[in-house]
N, C-alpha and C positions, 0 to 999 in steps of 0.2 A: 167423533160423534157416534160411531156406530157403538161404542163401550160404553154410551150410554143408556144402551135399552136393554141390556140382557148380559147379567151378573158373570156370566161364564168365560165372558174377556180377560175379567179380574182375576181368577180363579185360575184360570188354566195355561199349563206351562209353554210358553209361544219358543216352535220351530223354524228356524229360516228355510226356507227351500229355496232357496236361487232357481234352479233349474227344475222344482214340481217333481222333480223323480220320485218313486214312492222308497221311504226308510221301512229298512228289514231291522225289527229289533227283538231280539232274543226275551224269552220269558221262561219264566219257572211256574210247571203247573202243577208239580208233586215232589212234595218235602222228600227229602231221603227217608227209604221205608228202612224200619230195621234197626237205626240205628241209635247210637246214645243210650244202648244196654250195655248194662255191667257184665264188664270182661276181665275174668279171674287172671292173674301176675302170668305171665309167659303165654296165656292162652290166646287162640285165634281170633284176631276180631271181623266183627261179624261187617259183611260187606253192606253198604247201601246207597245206593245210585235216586237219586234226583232224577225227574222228568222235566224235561228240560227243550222247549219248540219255540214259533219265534211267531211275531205278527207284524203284518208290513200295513205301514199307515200309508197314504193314497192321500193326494192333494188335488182338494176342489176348488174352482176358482168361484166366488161369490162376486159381481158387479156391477154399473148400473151406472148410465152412461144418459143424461141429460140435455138435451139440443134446446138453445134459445137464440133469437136473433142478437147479432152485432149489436144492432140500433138498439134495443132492450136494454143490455148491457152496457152500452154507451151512456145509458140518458137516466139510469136507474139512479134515482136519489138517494139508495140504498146499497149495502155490501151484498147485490144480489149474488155473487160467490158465495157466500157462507151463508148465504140464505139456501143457496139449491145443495151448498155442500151437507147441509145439515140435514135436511130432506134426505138426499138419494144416502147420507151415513144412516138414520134411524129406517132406512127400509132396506138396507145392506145386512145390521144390526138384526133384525126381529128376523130376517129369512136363514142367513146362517143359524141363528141364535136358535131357530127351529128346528133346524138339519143336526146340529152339536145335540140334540136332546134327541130327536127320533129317527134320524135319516139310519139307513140298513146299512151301511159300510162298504154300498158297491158304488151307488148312484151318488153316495154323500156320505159324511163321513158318519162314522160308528158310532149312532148318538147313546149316551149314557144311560136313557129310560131303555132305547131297543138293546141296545146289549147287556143289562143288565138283569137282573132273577129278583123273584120278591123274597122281601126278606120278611114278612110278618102280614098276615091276612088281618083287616082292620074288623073291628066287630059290632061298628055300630050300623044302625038303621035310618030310613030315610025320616021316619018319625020319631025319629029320639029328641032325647033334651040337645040343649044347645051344646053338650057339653060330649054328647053319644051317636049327633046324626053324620053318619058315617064314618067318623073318626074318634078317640075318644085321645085324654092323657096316657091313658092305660096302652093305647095301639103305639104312641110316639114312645113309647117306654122300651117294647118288645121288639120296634123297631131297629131301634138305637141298639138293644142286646142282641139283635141278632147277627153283626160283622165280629169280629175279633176285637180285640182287647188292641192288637197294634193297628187295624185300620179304625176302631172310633176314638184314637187319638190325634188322629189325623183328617178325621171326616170333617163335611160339613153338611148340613141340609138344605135344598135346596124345595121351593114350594112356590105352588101359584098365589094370587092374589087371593080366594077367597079363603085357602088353606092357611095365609101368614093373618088374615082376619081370626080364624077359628084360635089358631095358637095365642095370639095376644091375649085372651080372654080365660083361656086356661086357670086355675086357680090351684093350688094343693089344700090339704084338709085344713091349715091354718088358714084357707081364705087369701095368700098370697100368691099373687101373678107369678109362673112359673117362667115366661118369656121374659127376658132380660135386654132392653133398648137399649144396652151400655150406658159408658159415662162420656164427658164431654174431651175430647181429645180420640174417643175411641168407640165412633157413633157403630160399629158393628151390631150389630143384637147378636144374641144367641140364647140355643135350645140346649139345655142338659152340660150346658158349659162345649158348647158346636156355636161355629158360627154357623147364623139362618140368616140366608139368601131368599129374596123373594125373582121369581123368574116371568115373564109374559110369553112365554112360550110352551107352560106347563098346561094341562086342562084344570077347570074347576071342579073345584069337591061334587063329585057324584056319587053313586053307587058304584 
């Protein structure tokens, strides 16, 4: 139940931790400088070292522990179990699901809006058309070109409720919907050929 309120379950690659210790995992922060010039037949080539450090991911525990009487449960005409399991899953769901987007990486883990940088300052206004108040097609554009060429082959976008509103309505100069609701077998949407994820844990379009 908790996979149901907030997209990032689906999306993200799940680690066992048996024992919560935290994983040390090496990373690459800078390409080899220098290198991949042309080096004439017997000549020296030329050295170039990679930057190369590591980040250790830290396990939080998220949970939520519900007390009802015997007799309740006894006499319940209903599968009160998956009544209360459904409940404490969709508020398990929407609190991690918070923490995976904003927590700082001490207290919670390293959510992806706080650890992340902007990639394109949007240009619209609080009085724009429907098509300019504070986001425009033009902003999702600069957006999308602002990672590399091998991470938006791999991205996806991720947006609140009132941001997957704005994008549905989108249109290009022929007047056709630029958001794409997929096909039947493959109800994904997607943006610029991304899949787009709508999240409840993002803030709404403002300034």
């Amino acid at each position: 139940y908790m996979r149901t309120v907030d997209p990032i379950w689906d999306m993200a690659e799940v680690i066992d931790t048996p024992t919560a210790a935290p994983f040390v995992y090496p990373r690459l922060t800078a390409d080899a400088a220098g290198g991949g010039t042309v080096t004439a037949e017997g000549g020296g080539i030329t050295v170039a070292d990679a930057t190369i450090s590591n980040i250790t991911l830290n396990a939080f525990r998220y949970a939520s522990i519900q007390p009802l009487s015997y007799q309740l449960w006894r006499d319940a005409a209903f599968d009160l179990t998956n009544l209360l399991a459904k409940s404490g899953g969709r508020q398990i769901g929407i609190a991690a699901g918070s923490a995976m987007a904003f927590a700082n990486g001490s207290t919670g883990p390293n959510g992806y809006v706080a650890g992340g940088s902007a990639g394109a300052t949007a240009t619209g206004t609080a009085s724009g058309t429907s098509f300019d108040t504070f986001f425009s097609p033009a902003d999702i554009v600069d957006l999308y070109h602002s990672v590399t060429p091998a991470w938006r082959a791999v991205g996806s976008w991720m947006v609140a409720n009132s941001a997957m509103t704005k994008i549905r309505k989108f249109r290009d100069s022929q007047g056709m919907f630029q958001y794409d609701p997929g096909i039947a077998g493959q109800p994904q949407p997607t943006l610029l050929g991304r899949p787009l994820y709508e999240s409840p844990s993002l803030a709404a379009v403002a300034s």
